[in-house]
C-alpha positions, -999 to +999 in steps of 0.1 A: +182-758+279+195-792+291+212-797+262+228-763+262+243-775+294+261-801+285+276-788+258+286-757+275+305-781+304+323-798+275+330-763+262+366-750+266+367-715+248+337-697+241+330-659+227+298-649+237+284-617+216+252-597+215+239-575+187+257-545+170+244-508+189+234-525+220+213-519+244+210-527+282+200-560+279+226-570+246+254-558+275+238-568+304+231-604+291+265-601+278+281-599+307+263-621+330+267-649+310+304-642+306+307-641+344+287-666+351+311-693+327+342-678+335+330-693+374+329-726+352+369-720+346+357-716+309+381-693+288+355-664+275+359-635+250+329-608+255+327-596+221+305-567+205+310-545+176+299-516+188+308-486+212+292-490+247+268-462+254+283-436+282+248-451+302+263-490+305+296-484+311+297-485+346+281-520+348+312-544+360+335-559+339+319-541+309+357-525+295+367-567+286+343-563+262+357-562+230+354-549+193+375-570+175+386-608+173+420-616+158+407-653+144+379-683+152+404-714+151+406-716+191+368-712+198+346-742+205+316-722+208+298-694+200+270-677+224+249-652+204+227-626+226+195-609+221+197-608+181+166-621+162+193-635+134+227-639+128+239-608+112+225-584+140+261-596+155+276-571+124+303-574+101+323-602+119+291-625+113+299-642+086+332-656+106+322-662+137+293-687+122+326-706+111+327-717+149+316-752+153+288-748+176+264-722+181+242-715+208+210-689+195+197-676+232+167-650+222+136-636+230+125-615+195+093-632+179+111-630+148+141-647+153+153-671+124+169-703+149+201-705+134+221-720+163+229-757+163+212-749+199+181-725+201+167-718+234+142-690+225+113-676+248+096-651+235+076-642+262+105-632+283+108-596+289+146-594+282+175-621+273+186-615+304+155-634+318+167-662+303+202-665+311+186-663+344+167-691+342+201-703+324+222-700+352+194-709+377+191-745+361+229-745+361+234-742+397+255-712+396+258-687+420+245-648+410+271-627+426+261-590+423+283-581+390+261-608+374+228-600+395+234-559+385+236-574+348+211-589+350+187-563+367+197-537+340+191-557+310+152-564+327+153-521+340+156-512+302+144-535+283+106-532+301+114-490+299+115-494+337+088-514+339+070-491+323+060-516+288+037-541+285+063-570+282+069-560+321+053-595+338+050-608+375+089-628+369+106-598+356+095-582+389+100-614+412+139-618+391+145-583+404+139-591+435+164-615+438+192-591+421+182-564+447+188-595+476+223-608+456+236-570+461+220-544+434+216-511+441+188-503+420+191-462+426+229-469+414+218-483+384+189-461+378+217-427+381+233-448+357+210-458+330+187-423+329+201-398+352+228-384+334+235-368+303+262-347+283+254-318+270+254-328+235+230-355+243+206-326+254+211-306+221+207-343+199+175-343+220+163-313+210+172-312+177+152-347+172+121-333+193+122-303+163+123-329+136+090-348+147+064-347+120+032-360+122+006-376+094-021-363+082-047-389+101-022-381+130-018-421+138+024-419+127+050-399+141+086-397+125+113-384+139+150-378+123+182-383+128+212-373+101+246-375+102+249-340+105+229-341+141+255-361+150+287-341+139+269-306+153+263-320+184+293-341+191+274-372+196+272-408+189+248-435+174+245-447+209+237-415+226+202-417+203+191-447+226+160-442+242+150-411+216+121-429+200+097-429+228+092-394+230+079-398+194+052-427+209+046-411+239+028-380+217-012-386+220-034-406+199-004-414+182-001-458+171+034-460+158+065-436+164+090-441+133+127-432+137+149-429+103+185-423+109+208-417+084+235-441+090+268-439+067+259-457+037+218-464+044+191-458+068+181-478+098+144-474+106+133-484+143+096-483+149+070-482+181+041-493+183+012-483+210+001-517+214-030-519+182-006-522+158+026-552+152+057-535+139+074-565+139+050-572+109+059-539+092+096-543+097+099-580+083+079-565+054+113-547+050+137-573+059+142-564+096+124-576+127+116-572+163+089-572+187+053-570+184+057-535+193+091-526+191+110-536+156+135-519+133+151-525+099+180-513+076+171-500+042+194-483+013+169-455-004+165-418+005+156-400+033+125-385+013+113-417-005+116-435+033+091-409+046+070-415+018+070-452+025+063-447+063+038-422+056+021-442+033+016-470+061+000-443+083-027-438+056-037-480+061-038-473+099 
């Protein structure tokens, strides 16, 4: 961390990004940190691939974040978010590692330390715990743009401190958002108390694809492209689908296949007895003990198969 530091005083221009289909805590973290260096008089670019979900995009400062970058050759550093390696940024990976310094700041069990600086805890809830206990040792002040960050990255990624990751600092760290100016009903309206209309038909059109295996230990539930199209939705309006797949009784892992334009991308669940994270690296991907996903080119059918035959060794 101390080392981090200093190099981020030295820094000049630095494009901070978190992973591709983020969540609250890729954005949250995001933004935080970007705030919290700008107050450093450091030139930031807040950079992610992907659409923000309709649920994050009333968090402050969240429309500077943006999809594309024109070239590297003014950036001193790179800060990379909440992704276990380096590609979880997307397709602009492979140039933004051309930046001279990179910071890794994770919590995933799996991730690969690929920065020239890793500061990795993996027992923190959320990144945002860590920038945190960044900005804490830094001396800088959480206003409440950076404290409401902050907060929502911790509200989500603990499923309202409803997970097991969900530990006496993620509660005590919200306490001090709450006292630096969050409004945690605000946020809550926010994150899970609205939706559109076709987010409610994508619902229900996922709930009516669950299937179940035959020692009823797996669930799987689909997503297709054609979900998508009939309802009017996006990838990111799916966030959040998954757990009504684990929440289903007796069941030990909730599987979610969605077709994605040119493969699959398989996020999996698991009720605690079982490490996905495990199963997902066993395809490539990674994650969380019990919360870990992976991308794989195949068909929908022969996926199934693969998941199903997983359930059987349960």
């Amino acid at each position: 961390m101390k080392k981090i530091i200093n190099h981020l005083k030295n820094s000049n221009h630095i494009i901070i990004a978190s992973h591709k289909d983020p969540d609250g805590d890729a954005i949250g973290s995001l933004i935080a940190m970007g705030l919290a260096l700008e107050a450093l008089n450091k030139n930031i670019t807040l950079y992610n691939e992907s659409p923000i979900p309709s649920a994050y995009r009333f968090l402050p400062s969240v429309e500077r974040i943006v999809r594309q970058i024109k070239g590297t050759n003014t950036y001193d550093t790179a800060i990379i978010l909440d992704c276990a390696d380096f590609q979880r940024i997307g397709k602009l990976s492979s140039v933004i590692s051309k930046i001279p310094v990179i910071i890794n700041i994770d919590h995933h069990i799996t991730n690969t330390i690929f920065g020239n600086f890793n500061l990795i805890d993996t027992s923190a809830c959320a990144a945002t715990v860590i920038i945190y206990n960044l900005l804490k040792e830094m001396a800088l002040p959480i206003n409440s743009a950076i404290a409401t960050s902050i907060y929502t990255g911790i509200l989500t990624d603990t499923g309202s401190f409803r997970f097991s990751n969900t530990t006496k600092s993620a509660f005590a760290i919200c306490e001090k958002m709450v006292e630096a100016g969050v409004d945690p009903y605000n946020v809550a309206m926010h994150v899970y108390g609205r939706y559109s209309l076709g987010q409610i038909k994508l619902l229900n059109m996922a709930l009516e694809s669950i299937e179940i295996s035959d020692n009823g230990k797996m669930s799987i539930m689909i997503l297709t492209k054609n979900m998508f199209d009939e309802t009017g939705t996006r990838h990111e309006d799916s966030n959040g689908l998954i757990n009504y797949a684990k929440s289903i009784e007796n069941i030990k892992i909730a599987a979610l296949i969605h077709e994605l334009s040119h493969n699959y991308h398989v996020s999996l669940r698991s009720d605690g007895t079982v490490d996905v994270a495990m199963i997902a690296g066993s395809f490539g991907g990674g994650g969380h003990y019990r919360a870990a996903g992976f991308n794989i080119e195949s068909t929908l059918s022969d996926i199934k198969t693969q998941m199903l035959n997983i359930a059987v060794e349960l």
